[in-house]
C-alpha positions as CSV (number, residue, x, y, z in Angstrom):
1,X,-19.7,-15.9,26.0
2,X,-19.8,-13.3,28.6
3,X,-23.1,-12.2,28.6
4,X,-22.8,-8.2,29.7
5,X,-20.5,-8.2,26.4
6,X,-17.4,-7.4,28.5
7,X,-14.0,-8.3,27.7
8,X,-12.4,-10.3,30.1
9,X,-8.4,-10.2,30.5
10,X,-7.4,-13.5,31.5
11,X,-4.2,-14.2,33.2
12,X,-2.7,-16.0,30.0
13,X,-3.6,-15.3,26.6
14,X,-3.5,-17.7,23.6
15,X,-4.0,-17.6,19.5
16,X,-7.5,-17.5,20.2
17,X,-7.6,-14.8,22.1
18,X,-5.5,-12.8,18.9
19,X,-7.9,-14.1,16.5
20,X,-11.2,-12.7,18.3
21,X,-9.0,-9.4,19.4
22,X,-8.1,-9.0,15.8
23,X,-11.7,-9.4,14.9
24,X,-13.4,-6.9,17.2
25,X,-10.7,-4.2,16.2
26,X,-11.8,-4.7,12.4
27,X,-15.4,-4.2,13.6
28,X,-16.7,-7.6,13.4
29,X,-20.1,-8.0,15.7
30,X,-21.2,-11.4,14.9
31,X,-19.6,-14.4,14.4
32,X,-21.1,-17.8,13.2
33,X,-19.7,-21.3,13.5
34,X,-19.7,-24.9,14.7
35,X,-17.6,-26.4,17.4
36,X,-14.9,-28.9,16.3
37,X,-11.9,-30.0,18.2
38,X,-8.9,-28.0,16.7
39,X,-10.8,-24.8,16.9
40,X,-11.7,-25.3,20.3
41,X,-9.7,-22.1,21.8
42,X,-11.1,-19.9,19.3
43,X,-14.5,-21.1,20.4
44,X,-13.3,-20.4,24.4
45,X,-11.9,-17.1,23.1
46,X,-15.4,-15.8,22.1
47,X,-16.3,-16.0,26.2
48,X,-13.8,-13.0,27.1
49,X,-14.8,-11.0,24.2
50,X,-18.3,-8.6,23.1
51,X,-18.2,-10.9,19.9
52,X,-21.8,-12.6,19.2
53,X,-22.2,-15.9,18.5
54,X,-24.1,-17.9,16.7
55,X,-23.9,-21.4,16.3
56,X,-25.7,-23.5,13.4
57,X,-25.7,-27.2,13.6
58,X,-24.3,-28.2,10.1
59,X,-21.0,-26.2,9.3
60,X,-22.7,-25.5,5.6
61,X,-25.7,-24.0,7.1
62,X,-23.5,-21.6,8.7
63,X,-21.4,-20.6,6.0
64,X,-24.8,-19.9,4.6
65,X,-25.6,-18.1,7.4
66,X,-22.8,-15.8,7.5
67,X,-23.6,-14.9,3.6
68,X,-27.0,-13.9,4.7
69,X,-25.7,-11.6,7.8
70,X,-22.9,-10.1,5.4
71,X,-25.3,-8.9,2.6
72,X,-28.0,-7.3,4.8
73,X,-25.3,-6.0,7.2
74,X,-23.2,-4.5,4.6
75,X,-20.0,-5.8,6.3
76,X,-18.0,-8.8,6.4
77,X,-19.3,-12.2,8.4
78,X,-16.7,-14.0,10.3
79,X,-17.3,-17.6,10.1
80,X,-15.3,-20.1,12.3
81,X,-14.9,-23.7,11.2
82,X,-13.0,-26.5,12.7
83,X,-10.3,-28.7,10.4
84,X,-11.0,-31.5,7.7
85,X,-14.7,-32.6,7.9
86,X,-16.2,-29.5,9.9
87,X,-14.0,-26.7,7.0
88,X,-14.9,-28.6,3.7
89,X,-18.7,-29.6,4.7
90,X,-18.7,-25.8,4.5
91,X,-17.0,-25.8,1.3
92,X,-21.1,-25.4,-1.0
93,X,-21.9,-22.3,1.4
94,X,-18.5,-20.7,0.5
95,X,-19.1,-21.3,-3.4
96,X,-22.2,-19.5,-3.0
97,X,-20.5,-16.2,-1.2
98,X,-17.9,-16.6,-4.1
99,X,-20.3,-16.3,-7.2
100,X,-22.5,-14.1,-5.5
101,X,-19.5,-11.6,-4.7
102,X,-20.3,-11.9,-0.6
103,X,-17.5,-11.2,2.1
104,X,-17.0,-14.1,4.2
105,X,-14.3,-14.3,6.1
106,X,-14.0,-18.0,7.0
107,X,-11.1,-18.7,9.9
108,X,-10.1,-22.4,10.2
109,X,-8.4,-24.8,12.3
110,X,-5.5,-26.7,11.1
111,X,-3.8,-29.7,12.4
112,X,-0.7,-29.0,14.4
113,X,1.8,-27.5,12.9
114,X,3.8,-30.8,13.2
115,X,1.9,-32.8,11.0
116,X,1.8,-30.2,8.1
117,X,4.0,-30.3,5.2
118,X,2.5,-34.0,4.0
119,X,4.2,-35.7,6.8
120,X,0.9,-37.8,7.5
121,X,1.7,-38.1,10.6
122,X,-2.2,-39.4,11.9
123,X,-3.7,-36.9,13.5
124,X,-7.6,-36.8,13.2
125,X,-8.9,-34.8,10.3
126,X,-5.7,-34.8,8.6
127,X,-5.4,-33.5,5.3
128,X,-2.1,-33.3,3.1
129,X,-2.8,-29.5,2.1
130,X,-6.3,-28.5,3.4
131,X,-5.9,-24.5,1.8
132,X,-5.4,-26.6,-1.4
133,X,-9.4,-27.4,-1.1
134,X,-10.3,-23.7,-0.9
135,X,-8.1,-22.4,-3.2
136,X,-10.4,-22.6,-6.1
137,X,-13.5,-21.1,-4.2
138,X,-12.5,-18.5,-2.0
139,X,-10.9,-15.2,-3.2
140,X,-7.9,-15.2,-1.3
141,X,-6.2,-17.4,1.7
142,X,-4.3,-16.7,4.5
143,X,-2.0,-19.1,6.1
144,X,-0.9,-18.7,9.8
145,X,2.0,-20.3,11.3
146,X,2.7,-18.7,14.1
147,X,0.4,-16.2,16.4
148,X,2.3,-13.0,15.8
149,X,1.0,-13.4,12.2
150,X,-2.7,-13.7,13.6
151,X,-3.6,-9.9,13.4
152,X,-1.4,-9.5,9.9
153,X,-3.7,-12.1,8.5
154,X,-7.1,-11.6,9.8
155,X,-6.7,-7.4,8.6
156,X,-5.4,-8.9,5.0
157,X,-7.9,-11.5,4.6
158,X,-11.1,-8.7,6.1
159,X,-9.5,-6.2,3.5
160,X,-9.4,-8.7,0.4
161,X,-13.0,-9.6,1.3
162,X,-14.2,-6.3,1.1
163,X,-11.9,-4.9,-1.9
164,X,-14.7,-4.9,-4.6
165,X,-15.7,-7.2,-6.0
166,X,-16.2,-9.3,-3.1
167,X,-15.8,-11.9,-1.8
168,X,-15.0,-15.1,0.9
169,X,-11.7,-15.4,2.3
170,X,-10.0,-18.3,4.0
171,X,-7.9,-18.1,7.0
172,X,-6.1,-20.9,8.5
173,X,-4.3,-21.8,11.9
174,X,-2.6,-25.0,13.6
175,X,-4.4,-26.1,16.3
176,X,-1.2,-25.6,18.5
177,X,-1.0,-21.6,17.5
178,X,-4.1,-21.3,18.8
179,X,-3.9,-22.9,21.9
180,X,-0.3,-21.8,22.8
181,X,0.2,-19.1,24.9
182,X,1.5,-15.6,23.6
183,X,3.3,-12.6,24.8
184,X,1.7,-10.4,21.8
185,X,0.0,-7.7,22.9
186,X,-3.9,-7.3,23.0
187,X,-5.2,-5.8,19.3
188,X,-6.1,-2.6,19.0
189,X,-4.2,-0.8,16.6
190,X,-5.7,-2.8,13.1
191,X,-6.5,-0.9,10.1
192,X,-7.3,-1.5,7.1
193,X,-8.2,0.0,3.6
194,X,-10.1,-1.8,0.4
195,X,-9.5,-0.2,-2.5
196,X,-12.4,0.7,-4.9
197,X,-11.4,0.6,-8.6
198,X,-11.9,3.6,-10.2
199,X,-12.1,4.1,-14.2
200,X,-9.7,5.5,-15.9
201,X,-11.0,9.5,-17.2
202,X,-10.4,8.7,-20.9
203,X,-12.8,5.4,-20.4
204,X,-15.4,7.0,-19.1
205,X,-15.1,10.0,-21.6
206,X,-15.5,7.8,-24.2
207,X,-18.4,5.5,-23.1
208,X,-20.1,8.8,-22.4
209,X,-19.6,10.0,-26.0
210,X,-21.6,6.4,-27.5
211,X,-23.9,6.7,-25.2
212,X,-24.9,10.4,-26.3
213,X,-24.4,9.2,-29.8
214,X,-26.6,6.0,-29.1
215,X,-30.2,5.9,-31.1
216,X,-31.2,3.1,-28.9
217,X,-29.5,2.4,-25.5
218,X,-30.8,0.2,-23.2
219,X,-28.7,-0.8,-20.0
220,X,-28.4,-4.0,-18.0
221,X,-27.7,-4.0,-14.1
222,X,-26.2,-6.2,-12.7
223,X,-25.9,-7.4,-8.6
224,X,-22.7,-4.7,-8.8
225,X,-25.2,-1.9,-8.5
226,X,-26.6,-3.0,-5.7
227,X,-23.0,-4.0,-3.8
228,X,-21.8,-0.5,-4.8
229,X,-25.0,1.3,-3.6
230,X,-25.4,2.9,-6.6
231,X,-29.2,2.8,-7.6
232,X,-29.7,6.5,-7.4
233,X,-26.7,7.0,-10.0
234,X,-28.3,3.9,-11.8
235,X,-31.6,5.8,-11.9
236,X,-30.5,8.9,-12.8
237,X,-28.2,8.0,-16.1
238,X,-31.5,6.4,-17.0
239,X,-33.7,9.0,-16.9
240,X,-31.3,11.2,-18.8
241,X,-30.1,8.9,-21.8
242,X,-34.2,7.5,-21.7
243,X,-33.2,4.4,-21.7
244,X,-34.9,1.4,-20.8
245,X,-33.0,-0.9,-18.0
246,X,-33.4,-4.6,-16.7
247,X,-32.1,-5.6,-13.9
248,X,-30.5,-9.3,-13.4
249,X,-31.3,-11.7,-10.9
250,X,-28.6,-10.7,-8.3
251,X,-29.7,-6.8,-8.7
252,X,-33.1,-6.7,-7.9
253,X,-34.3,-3.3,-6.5
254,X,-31.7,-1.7,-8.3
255,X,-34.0,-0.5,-10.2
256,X,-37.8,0.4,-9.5
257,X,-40.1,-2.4,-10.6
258,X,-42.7,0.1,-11.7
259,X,-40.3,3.2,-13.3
260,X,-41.9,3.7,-16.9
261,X,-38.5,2.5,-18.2
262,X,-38.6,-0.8,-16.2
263,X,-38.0,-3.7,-18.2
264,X,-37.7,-5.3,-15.0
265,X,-35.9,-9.1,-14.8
266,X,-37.8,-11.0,-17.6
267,X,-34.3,-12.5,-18.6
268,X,-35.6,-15.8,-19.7
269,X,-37.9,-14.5,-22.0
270,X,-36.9,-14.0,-25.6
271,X,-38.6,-10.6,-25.9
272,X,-36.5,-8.9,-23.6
273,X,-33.3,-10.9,-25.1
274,X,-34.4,-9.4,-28.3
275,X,-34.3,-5.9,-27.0
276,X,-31.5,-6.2,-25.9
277,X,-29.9,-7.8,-29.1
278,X,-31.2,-4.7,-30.5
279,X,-29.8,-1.7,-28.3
280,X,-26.9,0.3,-30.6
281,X,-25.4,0.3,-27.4
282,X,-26.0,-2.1,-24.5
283,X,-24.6,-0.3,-21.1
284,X,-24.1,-3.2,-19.0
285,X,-23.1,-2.6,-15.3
286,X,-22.2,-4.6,-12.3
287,X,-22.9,-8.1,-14.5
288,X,-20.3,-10.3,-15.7
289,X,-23.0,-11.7,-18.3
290,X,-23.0,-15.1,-17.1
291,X,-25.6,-17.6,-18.0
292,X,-29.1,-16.8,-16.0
293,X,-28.2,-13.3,-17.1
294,X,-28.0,-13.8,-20.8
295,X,-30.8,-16.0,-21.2
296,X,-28.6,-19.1,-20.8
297,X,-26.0,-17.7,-23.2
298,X,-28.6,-16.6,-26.4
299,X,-27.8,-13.2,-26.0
300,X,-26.4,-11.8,-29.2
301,X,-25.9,-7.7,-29.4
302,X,-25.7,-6.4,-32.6
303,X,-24.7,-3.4,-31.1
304,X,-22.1,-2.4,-28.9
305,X,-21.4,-3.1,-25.7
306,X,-19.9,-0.8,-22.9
307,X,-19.5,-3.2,-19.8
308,X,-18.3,-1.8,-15.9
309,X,-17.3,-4.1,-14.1
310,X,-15.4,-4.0,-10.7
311,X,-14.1,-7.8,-11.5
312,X,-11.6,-7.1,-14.5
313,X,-11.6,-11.1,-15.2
314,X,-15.1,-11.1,-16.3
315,X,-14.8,-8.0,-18.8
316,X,-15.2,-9.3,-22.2
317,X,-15.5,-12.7,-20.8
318,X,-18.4,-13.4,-22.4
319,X,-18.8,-10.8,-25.0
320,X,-16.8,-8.5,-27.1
321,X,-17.1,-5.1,-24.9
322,X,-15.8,-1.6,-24.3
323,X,-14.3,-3.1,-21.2
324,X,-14.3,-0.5,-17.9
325,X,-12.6,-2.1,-15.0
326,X,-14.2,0.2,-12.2
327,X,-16.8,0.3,-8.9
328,X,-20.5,0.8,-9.9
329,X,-21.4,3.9,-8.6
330,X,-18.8,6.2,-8.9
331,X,-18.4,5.3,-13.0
332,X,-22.1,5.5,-13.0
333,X,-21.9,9.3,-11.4
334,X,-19.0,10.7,-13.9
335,X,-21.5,9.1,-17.0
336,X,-24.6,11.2,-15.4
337,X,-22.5,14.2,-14.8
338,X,-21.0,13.7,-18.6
339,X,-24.3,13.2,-20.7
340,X,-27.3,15.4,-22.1
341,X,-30.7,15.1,-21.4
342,X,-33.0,13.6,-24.2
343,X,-36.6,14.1,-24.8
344,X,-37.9,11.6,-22.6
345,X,-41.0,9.2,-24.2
346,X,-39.5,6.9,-26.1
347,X,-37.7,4.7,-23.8
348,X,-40.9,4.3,-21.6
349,X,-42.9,3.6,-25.0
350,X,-39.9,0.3,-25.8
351,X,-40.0,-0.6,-22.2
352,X,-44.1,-0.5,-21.0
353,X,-44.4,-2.9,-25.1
354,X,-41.7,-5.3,-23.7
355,X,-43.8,-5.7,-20.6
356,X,-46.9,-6.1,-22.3
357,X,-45.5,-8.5,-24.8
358,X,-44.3,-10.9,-21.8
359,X,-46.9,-10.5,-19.8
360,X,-49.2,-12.1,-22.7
361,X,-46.3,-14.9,-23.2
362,X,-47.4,-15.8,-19.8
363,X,-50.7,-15.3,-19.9
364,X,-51.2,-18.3,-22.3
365,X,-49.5,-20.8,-20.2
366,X,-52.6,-21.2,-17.6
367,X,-50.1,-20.3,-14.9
368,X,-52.8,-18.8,-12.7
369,X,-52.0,-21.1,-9.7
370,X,-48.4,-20.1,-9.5
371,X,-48.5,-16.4,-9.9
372,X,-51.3,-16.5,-7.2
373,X,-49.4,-18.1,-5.1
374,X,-46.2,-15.0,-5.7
375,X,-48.5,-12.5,-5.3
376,X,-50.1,-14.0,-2.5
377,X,-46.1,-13.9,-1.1
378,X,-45.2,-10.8,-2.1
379,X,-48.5,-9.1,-0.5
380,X,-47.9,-10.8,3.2
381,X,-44.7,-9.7,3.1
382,X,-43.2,-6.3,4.7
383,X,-41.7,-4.1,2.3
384,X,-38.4,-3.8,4.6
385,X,-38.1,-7.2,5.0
386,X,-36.1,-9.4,3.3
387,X,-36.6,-12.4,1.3
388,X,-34.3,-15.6,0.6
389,X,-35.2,-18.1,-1.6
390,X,-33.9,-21.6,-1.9
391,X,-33.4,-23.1,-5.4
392,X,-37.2,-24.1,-5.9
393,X,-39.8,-23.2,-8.5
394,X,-41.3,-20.4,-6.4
395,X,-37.7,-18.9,-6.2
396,X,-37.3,-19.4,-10.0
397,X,-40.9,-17.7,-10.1
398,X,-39.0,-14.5,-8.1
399,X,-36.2,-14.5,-10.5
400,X,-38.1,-13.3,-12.8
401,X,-41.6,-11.8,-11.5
402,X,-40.5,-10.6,-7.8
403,X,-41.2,-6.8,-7.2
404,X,-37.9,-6.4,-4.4
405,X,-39.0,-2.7,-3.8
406,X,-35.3,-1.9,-2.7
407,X,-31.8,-2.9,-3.3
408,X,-31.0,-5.9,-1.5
409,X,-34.0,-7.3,-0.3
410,X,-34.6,-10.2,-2.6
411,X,-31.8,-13.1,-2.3
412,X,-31.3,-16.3,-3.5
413,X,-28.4,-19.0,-4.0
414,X,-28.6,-18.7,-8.1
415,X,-24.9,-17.7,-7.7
416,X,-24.0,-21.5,-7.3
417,X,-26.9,-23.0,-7.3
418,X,-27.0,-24.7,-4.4
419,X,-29.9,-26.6,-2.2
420,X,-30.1,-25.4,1.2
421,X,-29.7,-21.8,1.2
422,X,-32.6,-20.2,2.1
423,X,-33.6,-20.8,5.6
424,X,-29.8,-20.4,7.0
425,X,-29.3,-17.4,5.3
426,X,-32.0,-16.0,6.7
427,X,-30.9,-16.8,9.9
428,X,-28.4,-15.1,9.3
429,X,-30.0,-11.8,8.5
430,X,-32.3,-12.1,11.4
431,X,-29.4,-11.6,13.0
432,X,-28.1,-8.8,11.7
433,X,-31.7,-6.7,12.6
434,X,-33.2,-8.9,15.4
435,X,-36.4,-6.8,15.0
436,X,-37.1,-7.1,11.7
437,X,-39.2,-10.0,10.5
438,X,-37.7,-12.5,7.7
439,X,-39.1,-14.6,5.3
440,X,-37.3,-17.8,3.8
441,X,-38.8,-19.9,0.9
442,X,-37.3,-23.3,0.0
443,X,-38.9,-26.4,-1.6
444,X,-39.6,-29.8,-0.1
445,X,-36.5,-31.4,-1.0
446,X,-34.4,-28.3,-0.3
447,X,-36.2,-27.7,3.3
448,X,-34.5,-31.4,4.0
449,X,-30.9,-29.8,3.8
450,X,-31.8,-27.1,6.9
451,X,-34.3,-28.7,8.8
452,X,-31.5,-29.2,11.8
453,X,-31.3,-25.5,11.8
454,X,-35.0,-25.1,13.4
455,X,-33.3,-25.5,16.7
456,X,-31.0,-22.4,16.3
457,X,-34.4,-20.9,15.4
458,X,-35.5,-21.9,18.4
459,X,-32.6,-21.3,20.5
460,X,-31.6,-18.1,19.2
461,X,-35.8,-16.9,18.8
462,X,-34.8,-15.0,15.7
463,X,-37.6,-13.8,13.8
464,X,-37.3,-15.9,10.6
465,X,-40.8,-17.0,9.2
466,X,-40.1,-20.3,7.0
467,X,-42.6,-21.1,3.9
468,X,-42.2,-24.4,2.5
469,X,-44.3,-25.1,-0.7
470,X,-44.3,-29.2,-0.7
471,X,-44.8,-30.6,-3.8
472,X,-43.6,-34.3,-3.4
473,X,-39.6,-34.0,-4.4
474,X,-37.5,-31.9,-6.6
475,X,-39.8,-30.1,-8.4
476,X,-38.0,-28.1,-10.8
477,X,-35.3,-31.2,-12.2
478,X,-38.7,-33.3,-12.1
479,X,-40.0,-30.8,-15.1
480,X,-36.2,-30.6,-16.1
481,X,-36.3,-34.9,-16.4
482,X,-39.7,-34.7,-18.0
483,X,-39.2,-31.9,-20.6
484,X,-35.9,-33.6,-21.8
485,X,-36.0,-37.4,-21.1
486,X,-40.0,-37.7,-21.1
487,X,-39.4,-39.1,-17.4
488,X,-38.2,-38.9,-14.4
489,X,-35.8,-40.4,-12.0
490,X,-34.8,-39.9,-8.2
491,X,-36.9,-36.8,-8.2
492,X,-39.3,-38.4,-5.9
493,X,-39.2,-37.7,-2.6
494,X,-40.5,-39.6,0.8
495,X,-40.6,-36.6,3.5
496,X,-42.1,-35.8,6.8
497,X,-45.1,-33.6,7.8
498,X,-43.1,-30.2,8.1
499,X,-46.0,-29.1,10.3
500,X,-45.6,-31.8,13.2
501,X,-41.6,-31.8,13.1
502,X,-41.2,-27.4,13.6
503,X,-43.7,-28.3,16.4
504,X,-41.4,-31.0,17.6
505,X,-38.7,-28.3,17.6
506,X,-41.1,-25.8,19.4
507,X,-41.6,-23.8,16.3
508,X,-45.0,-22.9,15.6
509,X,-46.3,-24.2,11.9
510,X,-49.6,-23.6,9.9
511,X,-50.8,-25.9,7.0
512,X,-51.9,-23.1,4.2
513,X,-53.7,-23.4,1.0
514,X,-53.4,-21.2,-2.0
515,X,-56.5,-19.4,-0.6
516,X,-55.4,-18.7,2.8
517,X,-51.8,-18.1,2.1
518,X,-51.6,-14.2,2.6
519,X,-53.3,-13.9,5.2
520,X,-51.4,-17.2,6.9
521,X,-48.1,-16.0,6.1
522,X,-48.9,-12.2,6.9
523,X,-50.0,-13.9,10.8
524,X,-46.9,-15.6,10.8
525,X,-44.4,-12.7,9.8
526,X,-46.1,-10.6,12.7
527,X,-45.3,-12.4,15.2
528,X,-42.3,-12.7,17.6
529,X,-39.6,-15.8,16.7
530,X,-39.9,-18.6,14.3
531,X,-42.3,-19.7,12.5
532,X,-43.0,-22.4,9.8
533,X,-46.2,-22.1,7.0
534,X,-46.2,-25.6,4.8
535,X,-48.1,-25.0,1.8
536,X,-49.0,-28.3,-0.4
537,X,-48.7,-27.1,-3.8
538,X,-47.5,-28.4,-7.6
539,X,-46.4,-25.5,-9.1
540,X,-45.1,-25.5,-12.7
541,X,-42.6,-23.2,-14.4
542,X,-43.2,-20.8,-17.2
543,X,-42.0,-21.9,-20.6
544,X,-38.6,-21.6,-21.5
545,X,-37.4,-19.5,-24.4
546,X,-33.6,-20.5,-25.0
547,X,-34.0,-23.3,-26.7
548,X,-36.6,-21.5,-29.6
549,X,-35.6,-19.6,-32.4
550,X,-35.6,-15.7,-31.6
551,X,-36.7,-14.5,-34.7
552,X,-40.1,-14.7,-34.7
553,X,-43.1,-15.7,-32.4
């Protein structure tokens, strides 16, 4: 890449050239990627343009690094992947951007354009319809076959990814388009336009007229609020209707932790499934009421439910609802503007019970040990830094217990559900603020999938602060196995002492223990570059509540 960020106009231009053209006029910054053969002029491309680049060392890892650049820089994160094994080893990372409503915009290689069309003719990495693989993850794809249609596609796909809701799109181009040389001239006149759904008047009339008429409303925000950027419309409707709201998993911050009509994100707890079973009307917004997010699908309302959603296939999905196909926070703005004020009291009175009554569910579990340990986290760490957690008992922990203080600055990969999210992702946000410290958690086995990517820690110097809690394997399917089965198997894990191999990479590394945790981590957020803190730890989960009877203790 040129390094004074200076466009270079070579003599002849090719496909790759268009594709990194078309991507600076959309107002890319950063790209992220591995090198593969077909893709090879889009990599030489990136040298005559002010594009960024960084390069992971596992094509997944990147994908999840461009999901954690596009949610802490608001914008979508190019990602370019080479054909056949390089595009579908990226294929978990995209899955993750897709259920967690993230714009990716993944551009591809292909095999040259004489080989498409099934006629097998043998060239490496050949695939009879490659797209055919993405189809079912990514929102939309784009399909190139000639470079004139480079800029068409690149502002479709950039548009689609950031028409709400969300999401990763796939671009793909035959290795010969790229590399051939073209008379179209240099990009500069791209525009594009997502469109935000907006409700329908009548809609929003009526959901306004139950909510006024509601005895007890309670709402449910979903990761949509945060998208839209809609906590302060979130916070006001509250206040006026008094009514209680918890946040799911994938909208923490939405809401403050300690408002007096916090129920927080206790969702796997049947006391605040209960509430919510008993709200007259349940105002759900920005949550397609998936599984996490209705207590593994116990969630029964009695009452009714009003659901916004910017996704119109997830309304009523789930549950019969007052179905509202429409962005976050301007529906949330016309309700404020549309409603009363009530007395408040009574809402804080439902919601400070509800926390008391969990907080003594896990007070008799002797969890002392793991909510230490979160605290412990959660004090060390800077309140506008970000967090991502892997899929580990300590992000499960966070789900639920994790005080974000703002709109998107807790993450994790309970979209998918993925191993191996953490630590790229944070990469990838590191890059988005390079002065702002980042912490990623992941367990033992889940460390395993990114350990490669200590050297673009390294290389790169990005200020990324790794905790790994090692507990011997996969923790949380080991008490999975054990609570159903009464054993275990292949949860067991042989691994390496973290601590020596980040040193190997040049990465510094402490050994903590519960007691010196804070202050260990806090050292290691501080400081310039990567770090790695390995803490040896069994932690244990809370109790789960779907499968008991919710009516009664």
């Amino acid at each position: 890449m040129n390094p004074h960020h200076e466009p270079e106009t070579p003599a002849t231009r090719n496909g790759g050239d268009l594709v990194v053209e078309s991507l600076v006029n959309l107002g890319a910054d950063r790209v992220f990627g591995v090198p593969g053969q077909h893709a090879l002029a889009l990599f030489d491309a990136l040298r005559r343009s002010p594009l960024r680049y960084t390069g992971l060392r596992v094509e997944n890892n990147a994908g999840f690094a461009a999901d954690g650049y596009a949610r802490s820089a608001g914008t979508v994160a190019p990602l370019l992947l080479s054909t056949g094994p390089g595009a579908l080893t990226a294929l978990p990372a995209l899955q993750e951007s897709a259920a967690a409503s993230v714009p990716v915009l993944a551009v591809s290689s292909q095999i040259p354009s004489a080989g498409l069309g099934g006629r097998r003719r043998g060239y490496l990495h050949e695939l009879v319809d490659q797209q055919a693989s993405f189809r079912d993850v990514v929102k939309s794809v784009h399909l190139v076959g000639a470079a004139s249609q480079i800029p068409s596609a690149l502002a479709a796909a950039w548009e689609s990814a950031l028409t709400p809701p969300y999401g990763p799109v796939w671009v793909e181009i035959p290795q010969d388009v790229l590399l051939a040389t073209t008379q179209v001239p240099r990009v500069t006149g791209l525009r594009v336009c997502p469109r935000v759904p907006l409700a329908r008047p009548e809609l929003l009339a009526e959901a306004a007229a139950l909510l006024v008429a509601a005895e007890r409303p309670v709402i449910l925000a979903g990761g949509g609020v945060v998208r839209a950027g809609a906590s302060a419309e979130l916070l006001r409707l509250a206040e006026l209707l008094d009514a209680p709201v918890a946040c799911t998993f994938g909208a923490k911050g939405a809401f403050p932790w300690t408002h007096p009509l916090s129920l927080q994100s206790w969702l796997e707890d049947r006391h605040t499934t209960e509430l919510l079973d008993d709200a007259d009307v349940l105002l759900v917004v920005g949550s397609g009421l998936g599984e996490l997010s209705t207590n593994y699908h116990t969630l029964a309302p009695r009452g009714r439910i009003v659901q916004i959603e910017a996704d119109p296939s997830t309304l009523e999905s789930v549950h019969p609802a007052f179905g509202i196909h429409a962005d976050a926070r301007t529906a949330l703005a016309v309700l404020g503007d549309s409603v009363s004020p009530r007395p408040p009291g009574r809402g804080a009175e439902i919601a400070r019970t509800l926390r008391e009554r969990v907080g003594a569910r896990i007070a008799d579990q002797g969890l002392e040990l793991e909510q230490g340990v979160l605290a412990a986290v959660r004090a060390a760490l800077p309140d506008a830094s970000p967090v991502f957690f892997d899929m580990t008992i300590l992000g499960y922990w966070a789900w639920s217990a994790w005080d974000a203080r703002r709109p998107g600055a807790m993450h994790s990969a309970q979209g998918a559900g993925g191993l191996g999210y953490g630590y790229p992702a944070a990469l990838g946000a590191a890059t988005a603020d390079p002065a702002r410290a980042v912490l990623a958690v992941s367990g033992d086995g889940g460390a395993m999938y990114s350990i490669a990517e200590l050297a673009t820690a390294r290389q790169e110097n990005l200020n990324v602060t790794w905790l790994i809690v090692d507990d011997g394997g996969y923790g949380i399917l080991r008490e999975y196995m054990t609570g159903t089965f009464g054993d275990t198997t292949g949860t067991e894990l042989a691994r390496p002492d973290f601590v020596r191999l980040a040193e190997s990479f040049g990465v510094p590394a402490t050994k903590a223990t519960p007691a010196t945790l804070r202050r260990d981590l806090a050292a290691a957020l501080a400081a310039p570059g990567p770090r790695v803190v390995v803490l040896s730890a069994l932690l244990r989960m809370f109790a789960p509540t779907h499968t008991q009877r919710t009516d009664g203790e």
